[in-house]
N, C-alpha and C positions, 0 to 999 in steps of 0.2 A: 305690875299693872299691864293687862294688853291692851294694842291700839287696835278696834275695828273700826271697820267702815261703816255699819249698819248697827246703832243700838237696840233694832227691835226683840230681837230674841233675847239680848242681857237683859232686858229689864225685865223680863218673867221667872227670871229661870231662878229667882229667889223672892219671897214674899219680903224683905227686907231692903230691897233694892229702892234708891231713889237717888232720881237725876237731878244733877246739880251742874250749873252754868258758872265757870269761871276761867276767866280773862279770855273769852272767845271760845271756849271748847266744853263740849259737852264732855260729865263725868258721868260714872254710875258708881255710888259709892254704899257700903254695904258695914254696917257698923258691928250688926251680929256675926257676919260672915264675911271678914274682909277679903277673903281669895276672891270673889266676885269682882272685884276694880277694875273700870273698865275704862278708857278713853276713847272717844273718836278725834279723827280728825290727825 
């Protein structure tokens, strides 16, 4: 999983992308394509 700063561009860059809020930190999590995993923060 990477950590970035900015999740704008991760959450395009797969039509199966959807963000998910848990215990204070934004995820982007990808269930077709799990290489996609993304943390900020």
């Amino acid at each position: 999983m990477r950590v970035l700063s900015s999740l704008r561009t991760a959450k395009t860059r797969h039509p199966g992308c959807k963000i998910v809020r848990r215990k204070g930190r934004v995820y982007i999590i990808n269930k077709i394509n799990p290489r996609y995993k993304v943390r900020q923060g």
